[in-house]
C-alpha positions, 0 to 999 in steps of 0.5 A: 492328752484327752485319754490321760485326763479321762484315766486320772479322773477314773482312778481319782473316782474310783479311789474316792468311792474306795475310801468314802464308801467302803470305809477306807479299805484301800492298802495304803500301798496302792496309793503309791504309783511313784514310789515313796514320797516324804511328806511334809512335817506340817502333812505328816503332823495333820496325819498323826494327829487324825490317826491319834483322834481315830484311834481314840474315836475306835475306843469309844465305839468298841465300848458301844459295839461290845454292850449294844452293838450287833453281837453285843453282850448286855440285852437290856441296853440293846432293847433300851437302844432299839427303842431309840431305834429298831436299827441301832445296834447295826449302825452302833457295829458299821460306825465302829467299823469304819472307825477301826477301818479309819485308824488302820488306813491312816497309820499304814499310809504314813508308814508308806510314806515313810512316817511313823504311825501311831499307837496309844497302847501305853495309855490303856489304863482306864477300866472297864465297864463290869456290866454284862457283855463288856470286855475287862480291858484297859480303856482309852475313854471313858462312857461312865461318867461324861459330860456332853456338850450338846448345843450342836443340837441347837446350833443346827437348828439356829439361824445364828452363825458361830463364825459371827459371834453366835453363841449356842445353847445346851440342848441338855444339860448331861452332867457326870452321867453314864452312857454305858451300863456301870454293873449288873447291879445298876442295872440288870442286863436281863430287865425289860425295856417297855416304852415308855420304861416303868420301872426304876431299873428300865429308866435308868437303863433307857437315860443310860441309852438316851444319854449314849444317843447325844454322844453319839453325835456329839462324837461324829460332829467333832470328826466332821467338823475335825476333816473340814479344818485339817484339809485346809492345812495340807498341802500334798493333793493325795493327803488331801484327797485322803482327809476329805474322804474319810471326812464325808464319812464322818459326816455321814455318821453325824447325819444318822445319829442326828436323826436318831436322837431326835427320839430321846427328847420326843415322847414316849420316851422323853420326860418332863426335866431339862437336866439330866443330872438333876434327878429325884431318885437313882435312875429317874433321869428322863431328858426333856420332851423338845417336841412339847409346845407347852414347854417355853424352855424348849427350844431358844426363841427363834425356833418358836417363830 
């Protein structure tokens, strides 16, 4: 009995460091020591509907990996990104491969277990950026014109608890703003992005890339806090062990891109306006210095204390 108990432990570990780690590489098929189990409606419904949120989570990424990413083709949105951080675009090309990694493990799982997967293709309208180093393909998502709620920012930072009524601030205001280049007009892929950036066509590139840093976490707390909820809605324990591990994951993505965009609101490259959208001329679009004492807008009053 001992021995048997030591084995399920083993495999449970073993499967857990597999999927957690290694970004779900695991065949869904190995999984299976019994043969094929239906799953419940409400379990096949939660794996869908994660399977459909990472398909989506992989067409953001894509975006990122082609301009900014490790091969990625547009180099002064890449210099504008390594200003945030020497490492950005490997994490930009891990995070889109764990994504992509996330999608195909969940719709091979449910095809094993007899379900169906899921597949957007049909929804591909959305177009392209026409910078340099983006693919002319139909889109899932759209990075040229977002609005991102940043008050997971504060929300971290706040001794208030949203599951009592507290209500958190924005950040930054980002407004219709790009977080990918729009065009080679915009902006030239071969400017130089010196910190802090002293040209029209450098700041615009750097608020561009300032802007793709809080949506960057903003992407990954929604995936984190997304794993959390769903699994406490299944019931098979190996679709438990499933959520919760590509959950760490996501997870683990919002920690780094939380520490990496604490550089956009921090100088050098931070400016003097707490909204993004509200600018003196095209380009001029700076977010604000959050490490600024003198500024009393900064942060809510508690963190002053």
């Amino acid at each position: 009995m001992q021995s048997n108990k030591w084995d399920n432990v083993v495999r449970r570990r073993a499967f857990l460091k597999g999927l957690g780690v290694a970004g779900a590489m695991l065949p869904a098929g190995a999984l299976l020591a019994t043969g094929v189990r239906a799953l419940t409606s409400g379990d096949t419904a939660v794996l869908r509907f994660l399977a459909a949120a990472e398909i989506l989570e992989t067409d953001l990424w894509q975006q990122y990996n082609e301009l900014g990413g490790v091969n990625g083709g547009n180099a002064s949105y890449m210099a504008a990104l390594q200003n945030l951080d020497g490492d950005m675009p490997q994490y930009i090309t891990d995070n889109t491969d764990d994504e992509v990694s996330h999608a195909d493990f969940l719709n091979a799982y449910l095809k094993s277990r007899g379900a169906d997967p899921v597949n957007l293709d049909e929804f591909r309208a959305l177009p392209s950026s026409q910078a340099t180093g983006a693919r002319q393909v139909g889109r899932l998502t759209n990075l040229q014109k977002l609005v991102v709620d940043t008050s997971f920012y504060t929300r971290y930072r706040s001794s208030e608890n949203p599951d009592l009524g507290g209500i958190f601030a924005q950040a930054v205001k980002i407004v219709n703003e790009p977080a990918i280049p729009l065009n080679d007009t915009d902006t030239p892929p071969a400017t130089g992005q010196p910190v802090p950036p002293v040209t029209t066509a450098a700041r615009r590139m750097q608020a561009i890339a300032n802007t793709a840093s809080f949506h960057f976490g903003y992407i990954e707390q929604g995936g984190a806090s997304l794993y959390s909820s769903m699994a406490l809605k299944v019931r098979d324990l190996e679709v438990l062990r499933i959520v919760i591990s590509i959950g760490g994951v996501e997870t683990d993505h919002f920690s780094l891109w939380h520490d990496k965009l604490g550089n956009a609101v921090a100088q050098p490259l931070a400016g003097d306006r707490g909204d993004v959208s509200r600018s003196k001329q095209p380009g001029d679009r700076a977010l604000p210095d959050q490490q600024d004492p003198a500024r009393a807008d900064r942060f809510p009053q508690e963190w002053a204390s």
